[in-house]
N, CA, C and O atoms as a GROMACS GRO file, in nm:
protein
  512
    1UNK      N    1  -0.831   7.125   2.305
    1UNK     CA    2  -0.912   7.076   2.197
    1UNK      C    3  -0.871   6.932   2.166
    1UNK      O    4  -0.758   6.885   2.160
    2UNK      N    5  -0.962   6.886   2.153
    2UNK     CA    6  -0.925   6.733   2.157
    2UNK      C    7  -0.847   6.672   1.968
    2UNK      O    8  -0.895   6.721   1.866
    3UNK      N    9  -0.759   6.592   1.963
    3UNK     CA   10  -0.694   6.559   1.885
    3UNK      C   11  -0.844   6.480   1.806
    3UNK      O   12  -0.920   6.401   1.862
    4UNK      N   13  -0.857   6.542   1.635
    4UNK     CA   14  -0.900   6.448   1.569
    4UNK      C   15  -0.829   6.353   1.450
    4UNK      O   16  -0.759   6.390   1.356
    5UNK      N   17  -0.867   6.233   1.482
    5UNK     CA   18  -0.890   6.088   1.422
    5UNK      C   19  -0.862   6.134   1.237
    5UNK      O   20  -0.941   6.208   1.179
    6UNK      N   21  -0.785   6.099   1.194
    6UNK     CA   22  -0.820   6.118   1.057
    6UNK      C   23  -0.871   5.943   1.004
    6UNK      O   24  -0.852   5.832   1.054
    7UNK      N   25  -0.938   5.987   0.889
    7UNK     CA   26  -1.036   5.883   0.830
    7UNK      C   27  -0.922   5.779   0.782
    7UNK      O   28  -0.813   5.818   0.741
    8UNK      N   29  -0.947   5.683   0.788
    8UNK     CA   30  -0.857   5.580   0.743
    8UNK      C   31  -0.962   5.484   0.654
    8UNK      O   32  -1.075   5.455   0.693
    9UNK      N   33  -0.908   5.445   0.538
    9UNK     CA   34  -0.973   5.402   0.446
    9UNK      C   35  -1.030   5.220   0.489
    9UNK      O   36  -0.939   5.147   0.529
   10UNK      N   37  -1.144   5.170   0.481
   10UNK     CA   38  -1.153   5.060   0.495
   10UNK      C   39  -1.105   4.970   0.426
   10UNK      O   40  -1.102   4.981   0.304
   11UNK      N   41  -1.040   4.819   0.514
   11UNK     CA   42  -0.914   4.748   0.473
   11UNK      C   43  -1.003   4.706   0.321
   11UNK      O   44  -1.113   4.756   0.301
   12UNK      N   45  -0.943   4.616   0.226
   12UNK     CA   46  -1.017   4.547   0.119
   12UNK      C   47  -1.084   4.506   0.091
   12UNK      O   48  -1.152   4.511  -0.012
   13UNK      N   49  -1.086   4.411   0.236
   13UNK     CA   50  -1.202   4.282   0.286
   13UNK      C   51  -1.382   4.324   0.334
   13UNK      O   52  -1.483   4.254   0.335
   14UNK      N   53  -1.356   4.491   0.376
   14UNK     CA   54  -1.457   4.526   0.380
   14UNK      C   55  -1.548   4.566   0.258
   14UNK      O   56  -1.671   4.565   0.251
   15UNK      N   57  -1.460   4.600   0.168
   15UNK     CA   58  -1.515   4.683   0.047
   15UNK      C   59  -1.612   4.617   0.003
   15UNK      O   60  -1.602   4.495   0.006
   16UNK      N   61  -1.716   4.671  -0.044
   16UNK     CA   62  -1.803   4.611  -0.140
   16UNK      C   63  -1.806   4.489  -0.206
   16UNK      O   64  -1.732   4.502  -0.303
   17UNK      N   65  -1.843   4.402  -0.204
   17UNK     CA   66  -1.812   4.283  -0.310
   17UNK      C   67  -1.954   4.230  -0.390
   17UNK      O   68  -2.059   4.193  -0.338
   18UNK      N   69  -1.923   4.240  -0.525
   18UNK     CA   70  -2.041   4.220  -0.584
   18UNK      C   71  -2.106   4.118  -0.608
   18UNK      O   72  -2.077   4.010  -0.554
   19UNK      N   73  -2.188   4.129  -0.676
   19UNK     CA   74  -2.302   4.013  -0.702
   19UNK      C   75  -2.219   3.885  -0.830
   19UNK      O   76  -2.173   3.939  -0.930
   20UNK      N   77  -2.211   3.796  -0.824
   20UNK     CA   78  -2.169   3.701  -0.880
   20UNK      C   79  -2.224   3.619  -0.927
   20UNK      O   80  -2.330   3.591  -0.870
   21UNK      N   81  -2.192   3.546  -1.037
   21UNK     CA   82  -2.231   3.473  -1.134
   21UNK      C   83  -2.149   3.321  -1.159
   21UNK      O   84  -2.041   3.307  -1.216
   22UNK      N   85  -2.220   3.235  -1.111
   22UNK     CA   86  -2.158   3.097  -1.181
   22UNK      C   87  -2.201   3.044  -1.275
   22UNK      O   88  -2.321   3.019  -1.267
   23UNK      N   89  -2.146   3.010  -1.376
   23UNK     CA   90  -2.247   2.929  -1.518
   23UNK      C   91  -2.109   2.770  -1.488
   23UNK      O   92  -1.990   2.744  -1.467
   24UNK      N   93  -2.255   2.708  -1.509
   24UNK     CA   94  -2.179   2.573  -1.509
   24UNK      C   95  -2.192   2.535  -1.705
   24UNK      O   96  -2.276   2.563  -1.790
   25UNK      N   97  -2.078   2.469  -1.707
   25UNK     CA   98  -2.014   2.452  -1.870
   25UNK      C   99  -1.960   2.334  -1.872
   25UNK      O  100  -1.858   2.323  -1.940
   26UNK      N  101  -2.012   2.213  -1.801
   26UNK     CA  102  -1.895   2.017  -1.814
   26UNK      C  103  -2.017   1.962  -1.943
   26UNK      O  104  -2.048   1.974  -2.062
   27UNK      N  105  -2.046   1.907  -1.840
   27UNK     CA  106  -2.069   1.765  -1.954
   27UNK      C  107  -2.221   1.778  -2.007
   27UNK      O  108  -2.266   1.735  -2.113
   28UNK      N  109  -2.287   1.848  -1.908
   28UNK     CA  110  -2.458   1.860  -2.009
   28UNK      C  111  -2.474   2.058  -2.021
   28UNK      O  112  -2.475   2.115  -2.130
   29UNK      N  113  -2.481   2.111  -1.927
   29UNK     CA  114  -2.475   2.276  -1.933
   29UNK      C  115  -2.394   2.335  -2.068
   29UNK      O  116  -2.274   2.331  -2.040
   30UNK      N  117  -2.405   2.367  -2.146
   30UNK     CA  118  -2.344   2.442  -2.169
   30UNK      C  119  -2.299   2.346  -2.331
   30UNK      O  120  -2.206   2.375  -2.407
   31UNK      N  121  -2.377   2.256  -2.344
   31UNK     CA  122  -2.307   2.127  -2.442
   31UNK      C  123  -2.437   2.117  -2.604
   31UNK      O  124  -2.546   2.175  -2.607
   32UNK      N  125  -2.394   2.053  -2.685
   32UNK     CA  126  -2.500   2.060  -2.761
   32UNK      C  127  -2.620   1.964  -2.694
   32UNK      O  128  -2.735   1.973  -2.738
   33UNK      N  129  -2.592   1.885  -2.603
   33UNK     CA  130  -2.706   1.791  -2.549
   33UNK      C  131  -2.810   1.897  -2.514
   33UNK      O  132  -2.921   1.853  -2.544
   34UNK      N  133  -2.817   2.026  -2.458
   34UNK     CA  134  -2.856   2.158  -2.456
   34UNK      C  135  -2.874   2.252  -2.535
   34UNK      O  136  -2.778   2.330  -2.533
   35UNK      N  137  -2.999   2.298  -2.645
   35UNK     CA  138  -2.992   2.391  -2.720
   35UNK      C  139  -2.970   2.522  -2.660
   35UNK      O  140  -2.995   2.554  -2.543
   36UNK      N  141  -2.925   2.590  -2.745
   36UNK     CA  142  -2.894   2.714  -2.677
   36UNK      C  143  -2.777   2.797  -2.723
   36UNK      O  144  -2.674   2.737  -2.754
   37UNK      N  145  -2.781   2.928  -2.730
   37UNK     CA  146  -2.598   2.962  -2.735
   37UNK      C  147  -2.515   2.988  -2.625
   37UNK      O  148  -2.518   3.102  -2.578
   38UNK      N  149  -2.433   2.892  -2.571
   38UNK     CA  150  -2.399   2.926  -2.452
   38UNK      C  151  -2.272   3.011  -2.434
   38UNK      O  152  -2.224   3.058  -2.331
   39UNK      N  153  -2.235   3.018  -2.549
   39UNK     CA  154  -2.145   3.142  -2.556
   39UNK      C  155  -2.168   3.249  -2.537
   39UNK      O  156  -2.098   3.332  -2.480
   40UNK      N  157  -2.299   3.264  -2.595
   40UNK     CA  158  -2.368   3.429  -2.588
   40UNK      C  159  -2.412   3.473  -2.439
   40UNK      O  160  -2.398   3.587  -2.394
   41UNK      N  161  -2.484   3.335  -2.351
   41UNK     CA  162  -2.537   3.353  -2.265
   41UNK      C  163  -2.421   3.402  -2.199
   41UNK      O  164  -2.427   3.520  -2.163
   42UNK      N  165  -2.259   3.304  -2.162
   42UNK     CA  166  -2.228   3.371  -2.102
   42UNK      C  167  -2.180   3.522  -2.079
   42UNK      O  168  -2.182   3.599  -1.983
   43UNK      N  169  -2.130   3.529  -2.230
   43UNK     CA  170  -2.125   3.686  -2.258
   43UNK      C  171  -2.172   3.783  -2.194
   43UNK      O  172  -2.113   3.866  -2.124
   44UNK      N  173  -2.306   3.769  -2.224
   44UNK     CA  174  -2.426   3.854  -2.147
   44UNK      C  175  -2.362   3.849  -1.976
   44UNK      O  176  -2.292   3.932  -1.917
   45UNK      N  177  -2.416   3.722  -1.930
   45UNK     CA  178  -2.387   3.756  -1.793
   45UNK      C  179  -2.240   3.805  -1.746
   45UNK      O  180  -2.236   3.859  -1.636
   46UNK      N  181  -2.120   3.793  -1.818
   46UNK     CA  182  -2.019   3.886  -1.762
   46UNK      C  183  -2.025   3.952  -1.786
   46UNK      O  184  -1.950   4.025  -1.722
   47UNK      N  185  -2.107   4.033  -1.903
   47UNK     CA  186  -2.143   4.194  -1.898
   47UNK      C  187  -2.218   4.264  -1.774
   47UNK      O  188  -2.225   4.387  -1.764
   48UNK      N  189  -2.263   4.189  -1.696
   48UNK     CA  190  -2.343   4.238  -1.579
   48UNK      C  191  -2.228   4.205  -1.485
   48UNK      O  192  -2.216   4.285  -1.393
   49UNK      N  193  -2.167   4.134  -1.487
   49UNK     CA  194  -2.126   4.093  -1.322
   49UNK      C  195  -1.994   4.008  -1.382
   49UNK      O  196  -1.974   3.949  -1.488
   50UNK      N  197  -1.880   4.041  -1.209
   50UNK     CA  198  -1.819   3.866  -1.265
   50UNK      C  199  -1.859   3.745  -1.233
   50UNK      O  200  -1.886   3.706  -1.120
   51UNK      N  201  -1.863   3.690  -1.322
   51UNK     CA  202  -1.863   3.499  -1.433
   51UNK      C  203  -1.807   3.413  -1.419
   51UNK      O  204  -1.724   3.429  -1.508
   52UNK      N  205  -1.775   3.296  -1.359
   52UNK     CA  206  -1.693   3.240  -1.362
   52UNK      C  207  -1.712   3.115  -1.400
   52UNK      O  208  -1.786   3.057  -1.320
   53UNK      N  209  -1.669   3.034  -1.506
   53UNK     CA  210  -1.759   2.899  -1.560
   53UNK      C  211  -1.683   2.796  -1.462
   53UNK      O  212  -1.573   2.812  -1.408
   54UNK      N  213  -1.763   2.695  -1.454
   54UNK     CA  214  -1.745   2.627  -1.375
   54UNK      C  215  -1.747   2.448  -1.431
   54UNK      O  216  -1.804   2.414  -1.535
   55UNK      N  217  -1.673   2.352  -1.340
   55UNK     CA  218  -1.734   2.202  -1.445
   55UNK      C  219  -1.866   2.199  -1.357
   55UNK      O  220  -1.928   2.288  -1.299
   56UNK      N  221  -1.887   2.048  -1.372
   56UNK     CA  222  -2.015   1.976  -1.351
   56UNK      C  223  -2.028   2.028  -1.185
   56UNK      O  224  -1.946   2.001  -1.097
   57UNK      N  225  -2.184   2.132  -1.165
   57UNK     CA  226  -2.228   2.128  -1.039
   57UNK      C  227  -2.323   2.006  -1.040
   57UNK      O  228  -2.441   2.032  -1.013
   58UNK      N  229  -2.299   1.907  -1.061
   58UNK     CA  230  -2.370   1.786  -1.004
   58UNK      C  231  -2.524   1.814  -1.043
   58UNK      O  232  -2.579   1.720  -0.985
   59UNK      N  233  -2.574   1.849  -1.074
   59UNK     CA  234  -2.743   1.864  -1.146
   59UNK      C  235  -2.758   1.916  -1.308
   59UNK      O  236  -2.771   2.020  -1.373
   60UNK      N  237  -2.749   1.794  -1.323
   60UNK     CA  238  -2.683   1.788  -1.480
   60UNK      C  239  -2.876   1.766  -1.528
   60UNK      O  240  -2.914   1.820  -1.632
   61UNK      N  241  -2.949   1.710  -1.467
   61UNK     CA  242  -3.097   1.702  -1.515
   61UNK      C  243  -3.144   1.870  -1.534
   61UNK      O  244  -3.245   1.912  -1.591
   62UNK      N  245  -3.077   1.917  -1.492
   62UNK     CA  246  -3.131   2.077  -1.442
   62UNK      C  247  -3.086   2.183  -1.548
   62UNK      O  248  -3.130   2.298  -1.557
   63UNK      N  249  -2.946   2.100  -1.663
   63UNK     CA  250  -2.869   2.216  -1.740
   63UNK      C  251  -2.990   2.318  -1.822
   63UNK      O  252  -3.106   2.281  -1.837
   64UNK      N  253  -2.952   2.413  -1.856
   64UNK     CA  254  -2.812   2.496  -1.763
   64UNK      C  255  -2.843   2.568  -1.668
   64UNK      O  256  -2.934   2.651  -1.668
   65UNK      N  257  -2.766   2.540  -1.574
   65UNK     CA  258  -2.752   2.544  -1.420
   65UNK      C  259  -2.658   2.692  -1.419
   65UNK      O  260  -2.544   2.691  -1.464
   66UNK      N  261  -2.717   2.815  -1.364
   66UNK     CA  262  -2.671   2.923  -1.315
   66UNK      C  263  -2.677   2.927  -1.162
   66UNK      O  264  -2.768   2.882  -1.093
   67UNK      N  265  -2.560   2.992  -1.120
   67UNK     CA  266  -2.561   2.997  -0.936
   67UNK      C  267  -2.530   3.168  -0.955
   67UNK      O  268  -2.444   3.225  -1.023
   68UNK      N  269  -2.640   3.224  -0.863
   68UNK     CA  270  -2.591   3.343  -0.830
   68UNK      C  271  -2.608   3.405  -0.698
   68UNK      O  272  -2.701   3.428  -0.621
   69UNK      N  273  -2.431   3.431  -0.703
   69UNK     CA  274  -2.398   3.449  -0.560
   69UNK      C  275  -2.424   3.583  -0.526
   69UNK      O  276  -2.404   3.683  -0.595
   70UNK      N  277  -2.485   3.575  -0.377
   70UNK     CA  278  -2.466   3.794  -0.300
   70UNK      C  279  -2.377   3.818  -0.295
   70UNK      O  280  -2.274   3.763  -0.256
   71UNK      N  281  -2.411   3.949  -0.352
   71UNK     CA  282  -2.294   4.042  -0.310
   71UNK      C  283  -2.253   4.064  -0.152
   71UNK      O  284  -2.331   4.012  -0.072
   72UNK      N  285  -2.165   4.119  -0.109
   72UNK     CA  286  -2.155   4.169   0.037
   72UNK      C  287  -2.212   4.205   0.150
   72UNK      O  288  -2.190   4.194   0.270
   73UNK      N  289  -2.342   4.281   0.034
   73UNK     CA  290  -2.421   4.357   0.108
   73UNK      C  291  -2.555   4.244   0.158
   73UNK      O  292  -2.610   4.235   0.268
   74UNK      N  293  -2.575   4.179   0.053
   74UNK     CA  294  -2.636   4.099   0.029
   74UNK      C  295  -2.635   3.976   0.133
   74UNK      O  296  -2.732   3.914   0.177
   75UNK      N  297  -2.487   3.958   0.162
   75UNK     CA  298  -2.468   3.798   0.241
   75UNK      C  299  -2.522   3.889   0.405
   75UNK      O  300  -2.595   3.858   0.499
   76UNK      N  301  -2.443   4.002   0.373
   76UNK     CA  302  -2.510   4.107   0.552
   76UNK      C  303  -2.634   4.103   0.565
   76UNK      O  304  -2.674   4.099   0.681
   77UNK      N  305  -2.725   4.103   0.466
   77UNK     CA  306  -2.848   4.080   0.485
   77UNK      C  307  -2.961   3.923   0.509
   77UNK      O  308  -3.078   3.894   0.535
   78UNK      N  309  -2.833   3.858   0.479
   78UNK     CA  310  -2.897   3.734   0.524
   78UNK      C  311  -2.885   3.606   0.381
   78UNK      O  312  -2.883   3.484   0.399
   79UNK      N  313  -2.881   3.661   0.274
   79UNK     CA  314  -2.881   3.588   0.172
   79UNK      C  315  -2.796   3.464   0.120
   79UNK      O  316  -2.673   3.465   0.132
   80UNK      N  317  -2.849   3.376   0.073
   80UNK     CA  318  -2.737   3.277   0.037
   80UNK      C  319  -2.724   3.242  -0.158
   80UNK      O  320  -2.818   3.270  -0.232
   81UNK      N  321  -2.643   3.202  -0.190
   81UNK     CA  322  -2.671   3.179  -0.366
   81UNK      C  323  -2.772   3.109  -0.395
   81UNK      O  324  -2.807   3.019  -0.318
   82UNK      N  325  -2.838   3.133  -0.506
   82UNK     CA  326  -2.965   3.117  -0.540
   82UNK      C  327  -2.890   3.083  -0.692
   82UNK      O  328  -2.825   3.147  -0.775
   83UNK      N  329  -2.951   2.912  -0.670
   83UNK     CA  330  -2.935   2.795  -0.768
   83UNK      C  331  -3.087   2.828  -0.884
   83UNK      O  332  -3.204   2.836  -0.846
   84UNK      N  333  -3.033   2.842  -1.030
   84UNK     CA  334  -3.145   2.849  -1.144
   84UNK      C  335  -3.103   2.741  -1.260
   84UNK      O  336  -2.988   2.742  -1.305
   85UNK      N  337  -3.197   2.652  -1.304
   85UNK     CA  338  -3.181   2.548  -1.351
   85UNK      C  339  -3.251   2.571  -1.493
   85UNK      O  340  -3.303   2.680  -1.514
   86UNK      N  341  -3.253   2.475  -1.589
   86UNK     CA  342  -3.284   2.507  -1.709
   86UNK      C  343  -3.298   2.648  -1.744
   86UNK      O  344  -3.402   2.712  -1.757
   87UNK      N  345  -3.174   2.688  -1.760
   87UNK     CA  346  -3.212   2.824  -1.791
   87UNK      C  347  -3.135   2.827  -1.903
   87UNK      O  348  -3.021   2.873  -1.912
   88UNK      N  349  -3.229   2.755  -2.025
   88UNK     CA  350  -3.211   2.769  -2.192
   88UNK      C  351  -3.248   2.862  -2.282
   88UNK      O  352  -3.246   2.827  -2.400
   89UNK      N  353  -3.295   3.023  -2.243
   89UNK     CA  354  -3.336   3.072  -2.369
   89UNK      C  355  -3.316   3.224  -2.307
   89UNK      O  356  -3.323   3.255  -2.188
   90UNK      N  357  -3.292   3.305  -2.412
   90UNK     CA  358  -3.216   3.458  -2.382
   90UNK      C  359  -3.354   3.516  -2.270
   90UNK      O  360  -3.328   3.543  -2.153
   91UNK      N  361  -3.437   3.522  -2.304
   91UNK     CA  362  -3.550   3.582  -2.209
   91UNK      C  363  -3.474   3.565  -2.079
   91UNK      O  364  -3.421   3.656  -2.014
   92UNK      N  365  -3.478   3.413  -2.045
   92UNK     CA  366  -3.434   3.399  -1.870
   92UNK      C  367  -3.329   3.426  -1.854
   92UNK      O  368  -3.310   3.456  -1.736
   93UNK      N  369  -3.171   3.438  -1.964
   93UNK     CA  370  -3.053   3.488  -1.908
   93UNK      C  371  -3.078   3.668  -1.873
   93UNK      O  372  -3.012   3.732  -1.791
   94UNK      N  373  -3.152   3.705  -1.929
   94UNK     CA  374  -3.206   3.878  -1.980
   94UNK      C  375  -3.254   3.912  -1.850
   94UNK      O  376  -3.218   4.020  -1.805
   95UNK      N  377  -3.345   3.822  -1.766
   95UNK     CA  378  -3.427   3.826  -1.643
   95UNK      C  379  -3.347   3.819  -1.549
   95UNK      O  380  -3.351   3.895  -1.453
   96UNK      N  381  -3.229   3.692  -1.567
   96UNK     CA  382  -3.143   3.704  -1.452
   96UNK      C  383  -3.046   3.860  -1.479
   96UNK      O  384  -3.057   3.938  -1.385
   97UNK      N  385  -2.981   3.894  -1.563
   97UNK     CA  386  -2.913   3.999  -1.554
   97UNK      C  387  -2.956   4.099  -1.534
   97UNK      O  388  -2.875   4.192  -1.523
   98UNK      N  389  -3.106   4.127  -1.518
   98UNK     CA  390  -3.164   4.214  -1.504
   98UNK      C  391  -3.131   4.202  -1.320
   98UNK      O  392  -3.045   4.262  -1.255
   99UNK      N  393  -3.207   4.130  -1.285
   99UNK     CA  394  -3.177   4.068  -1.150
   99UNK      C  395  -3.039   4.138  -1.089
   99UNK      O  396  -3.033   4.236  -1.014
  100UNK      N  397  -2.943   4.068  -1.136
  100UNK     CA  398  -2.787   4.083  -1.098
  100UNK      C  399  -2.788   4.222  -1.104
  100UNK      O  400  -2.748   4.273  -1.000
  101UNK      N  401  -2.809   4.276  -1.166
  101UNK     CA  402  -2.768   4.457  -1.260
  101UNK      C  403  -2.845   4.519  -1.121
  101UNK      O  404  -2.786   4.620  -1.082
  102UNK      N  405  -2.939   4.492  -1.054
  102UNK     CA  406  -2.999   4.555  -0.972
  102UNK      C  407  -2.951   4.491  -0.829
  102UNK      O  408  -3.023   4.538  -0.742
  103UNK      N  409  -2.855   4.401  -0.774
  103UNK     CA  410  -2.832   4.365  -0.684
  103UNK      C  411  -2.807   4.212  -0.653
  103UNK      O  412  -2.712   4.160  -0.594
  104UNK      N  413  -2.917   4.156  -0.707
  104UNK     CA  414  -2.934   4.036  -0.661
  104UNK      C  415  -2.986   3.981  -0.540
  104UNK      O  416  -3.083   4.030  -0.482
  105UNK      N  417  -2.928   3.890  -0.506
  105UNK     CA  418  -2.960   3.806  -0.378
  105UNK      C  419  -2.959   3.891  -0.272
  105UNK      O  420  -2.841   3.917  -0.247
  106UNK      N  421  -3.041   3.954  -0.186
  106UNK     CA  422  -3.065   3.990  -0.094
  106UNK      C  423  -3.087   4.127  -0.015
  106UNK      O  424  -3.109   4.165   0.100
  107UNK      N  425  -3.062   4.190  -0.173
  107UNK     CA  426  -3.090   4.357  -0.176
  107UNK      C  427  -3.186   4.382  -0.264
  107UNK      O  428  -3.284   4.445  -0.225
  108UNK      N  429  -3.176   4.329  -0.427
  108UNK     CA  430  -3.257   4.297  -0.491
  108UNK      C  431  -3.412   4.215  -0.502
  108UNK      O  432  -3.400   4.100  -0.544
  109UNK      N  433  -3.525   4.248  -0.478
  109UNK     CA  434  -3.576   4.121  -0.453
  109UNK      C  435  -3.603   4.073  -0.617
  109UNK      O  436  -3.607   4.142  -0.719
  110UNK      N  437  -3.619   3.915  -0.597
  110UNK     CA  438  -3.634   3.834  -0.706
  110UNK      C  439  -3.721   3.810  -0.820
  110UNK      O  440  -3.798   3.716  -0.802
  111UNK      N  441  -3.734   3.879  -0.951
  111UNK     CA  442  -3.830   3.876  -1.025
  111UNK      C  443  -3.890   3.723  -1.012
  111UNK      O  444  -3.827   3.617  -1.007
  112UNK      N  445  -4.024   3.746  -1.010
  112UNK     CA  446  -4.138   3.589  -0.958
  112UNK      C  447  -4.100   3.558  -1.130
  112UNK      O  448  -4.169   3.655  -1.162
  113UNK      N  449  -4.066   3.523  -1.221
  113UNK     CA  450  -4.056   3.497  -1.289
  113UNK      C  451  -3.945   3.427  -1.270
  113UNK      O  452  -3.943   3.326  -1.340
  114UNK      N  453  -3.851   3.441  -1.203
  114UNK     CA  454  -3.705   3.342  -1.214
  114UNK      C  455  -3.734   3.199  -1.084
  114UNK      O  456  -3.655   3.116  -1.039
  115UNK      N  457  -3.876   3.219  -1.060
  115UNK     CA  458  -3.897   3.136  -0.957
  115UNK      C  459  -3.954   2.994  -1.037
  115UNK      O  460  -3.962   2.895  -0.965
  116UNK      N  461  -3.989   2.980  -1.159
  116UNK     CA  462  -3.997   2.911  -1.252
  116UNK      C  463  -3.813   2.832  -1.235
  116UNK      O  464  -3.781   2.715  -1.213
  117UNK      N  465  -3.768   2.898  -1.246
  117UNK     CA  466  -3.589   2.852  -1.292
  117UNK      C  467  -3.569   2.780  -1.174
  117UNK      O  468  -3.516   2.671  -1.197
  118UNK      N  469  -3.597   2.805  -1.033
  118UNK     CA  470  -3.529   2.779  -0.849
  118UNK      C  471  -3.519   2.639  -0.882
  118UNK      O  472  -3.606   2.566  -0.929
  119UNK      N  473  -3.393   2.609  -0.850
  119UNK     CA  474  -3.351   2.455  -0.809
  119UNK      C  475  -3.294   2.438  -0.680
  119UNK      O  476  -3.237   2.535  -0.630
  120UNK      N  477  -3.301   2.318  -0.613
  120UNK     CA  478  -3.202   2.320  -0.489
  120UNK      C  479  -3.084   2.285  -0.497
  120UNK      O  480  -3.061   2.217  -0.597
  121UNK      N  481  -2.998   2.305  -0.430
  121UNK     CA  482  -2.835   2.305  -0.455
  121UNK      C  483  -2.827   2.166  -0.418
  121UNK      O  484  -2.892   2.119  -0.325
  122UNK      N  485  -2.734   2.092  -0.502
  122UNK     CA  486  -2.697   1.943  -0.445
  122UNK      C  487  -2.631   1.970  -0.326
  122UNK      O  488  -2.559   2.063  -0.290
  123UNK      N  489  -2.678   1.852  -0.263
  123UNK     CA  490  -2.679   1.770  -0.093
  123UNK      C  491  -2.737   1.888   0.017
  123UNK      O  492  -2.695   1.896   0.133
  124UNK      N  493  -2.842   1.978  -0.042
  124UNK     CA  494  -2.953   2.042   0.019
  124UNK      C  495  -3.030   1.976   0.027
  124UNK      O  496  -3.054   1.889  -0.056
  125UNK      N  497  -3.112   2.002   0.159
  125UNK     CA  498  -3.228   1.937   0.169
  125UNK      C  499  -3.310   2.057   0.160
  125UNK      O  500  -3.274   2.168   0.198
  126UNK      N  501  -3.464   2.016   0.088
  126UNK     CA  502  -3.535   2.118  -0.008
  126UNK      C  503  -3.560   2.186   0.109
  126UNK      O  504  -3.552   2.115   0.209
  127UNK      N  505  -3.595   2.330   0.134
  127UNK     CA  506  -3.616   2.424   0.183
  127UNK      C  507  -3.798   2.513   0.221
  127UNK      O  508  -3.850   2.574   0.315
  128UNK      N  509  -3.833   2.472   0.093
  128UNK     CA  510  -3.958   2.538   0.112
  128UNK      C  511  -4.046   2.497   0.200
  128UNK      O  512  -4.152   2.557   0.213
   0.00000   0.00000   0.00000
């Protein structure tokens, strides 16, 4: 009878990795030059996901500038972070976490409503 294999757990690097959230917070995002509560916003979004504030992503015309990165499953499927710009008022943080809460980038598909928000990432050349 042939010797069986016991299951060996997959290393760390494979595990799951989730959907992510950048909020940019320097010099215009996140500032009173920007109405908004950006405390709350971020709140919200680390309630969905981890957050990580960030300084100036260079598209300061765009505040506030959210980047949200695929998850694991997500980058396997082809996806890359998906840059959202003026995104000043609870509706669109509500839309993106809705978003995130369901996957995101590349498992999730994208409420046409956050396609209003799409910016291109600095030193991209536009895509569409």
């Amino acid at each position: 009878m042939p010797e069986r294999l016991a299951e060996v757990p997959a290393p760390a690097a494979d595990r799951a990795v989730p959907c992510r959230v950048v909020v940019c917070r320097d010099c215009c995002c996140g500032t009173v030059k920007v109405t908004g509560d950006h405390a709350a916003q971020t709140a919200r979004l680390r309630e969905i996901a981890p957050t990580r504030i960030s300084e100036c992503l260079d598209v300061c015309e765009q505040a506030n500038v959210i980047v949200v990165q695929p998850s694991a499953a997500g980058r396997a499927a082809g996806a890359r972070p998906v840059w959202l710009g003026l995104v000043n008022d609870r509706d669109a943080t509500e839309d993106i976490a809705d978003w995130v809460r369901a996957g995101g980038p590349g498992v999730a598909p994208r409420p046409e409503i956050l396609d209003l928000y799409l910016i291109d990432a600095p030193g991209r050349a536009k895509t569409s």
